[in-house]
N, C-alpha and C positions, 0 to 999 in steps of 0.2 A: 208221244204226243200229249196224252191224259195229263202229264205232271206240269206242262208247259203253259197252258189252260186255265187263267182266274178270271174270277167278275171283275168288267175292265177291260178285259183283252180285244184285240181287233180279232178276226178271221177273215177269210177270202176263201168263198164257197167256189166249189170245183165246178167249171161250166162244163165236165164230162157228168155230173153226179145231178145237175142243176139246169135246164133247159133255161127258165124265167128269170132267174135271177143269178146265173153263174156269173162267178164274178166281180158280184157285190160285193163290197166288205160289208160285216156283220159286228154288230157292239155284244158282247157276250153279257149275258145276264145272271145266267148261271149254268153251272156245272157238276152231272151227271155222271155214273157209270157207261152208260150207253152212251153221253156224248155232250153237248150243252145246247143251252135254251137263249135265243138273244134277238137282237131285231135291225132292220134295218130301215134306219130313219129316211120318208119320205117327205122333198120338202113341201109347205102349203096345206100337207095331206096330213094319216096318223101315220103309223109307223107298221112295216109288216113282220109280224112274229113267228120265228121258227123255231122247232124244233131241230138240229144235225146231228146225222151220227159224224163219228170221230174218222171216216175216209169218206165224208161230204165235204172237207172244206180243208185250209190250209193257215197254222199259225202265224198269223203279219207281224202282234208288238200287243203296244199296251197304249189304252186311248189317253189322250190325253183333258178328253170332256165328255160327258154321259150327258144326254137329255134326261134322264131321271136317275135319281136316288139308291139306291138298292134296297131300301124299305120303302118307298116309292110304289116300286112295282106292283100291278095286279092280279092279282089271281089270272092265267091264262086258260080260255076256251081252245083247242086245240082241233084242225082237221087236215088232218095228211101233213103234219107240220106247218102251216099258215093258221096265225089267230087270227079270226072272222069278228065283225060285229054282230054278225047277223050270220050265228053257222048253218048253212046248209046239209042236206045228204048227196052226196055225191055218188053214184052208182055206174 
C-alpha cells in the first residue's frame, strides 16, 4: 500500500476504522512512514485534516484538482487526527 501513495492521491477511509467520516474520500497531503496526512474538503466551510494510518483507509487514484498547492500547505495542529482551529483537550 506504502508505495502506491503520493501527494495527489485520493483515499477512501474505512467506515470499520472511521465512525464520522468513513467513507469520505480524502486528498492526500502528504506521506509518512506510519501512513499520510491529507483532508477532506468541506463545502461553504474549511476543510477537516487528518492524520491515517496505512489499514484506516483504501487506495482510490489520483485527484485530478487540489484546493491548495503543496507549498501552500500549513503547518498542521493535530488532535486524535482532526486539525482543530481552536484545539481542545479532550479527556
Amino acid at each position: 500500500m506504502m508505495n502506491n501513495v503520493a501527494y495527489g492521491d485520493i483515499v477512501q477511509l474505512n467506515p470499520r476504522k472511521n465512525e464520522m467520516f468513513g467513507g469520505c474520500l480524502v486528498f492526500v497531503t502528504d506521506v509518512r512512514a506510519w501512513g499520510v496526512k491529507g483532508y477532506i474538503p468541506m463545502p461553504d466551510q474549511n476543510k477537516v485534516c487528518l492524520n491515517l494510518r496505512w489499514d484506516d483507509f483504501e487506495y482510490c487514484g489520483q485527484a485530478h484538482f487540489m484546493t491548495e498547492e503543496k507549498e501552500d500547505l500549513p503547518e498542521e495542529e493535530t488532535l486524535r487526527g482532526l486539525r482543530l482551529a481552536n484545539p481542545v483537550l479532550l479527556m
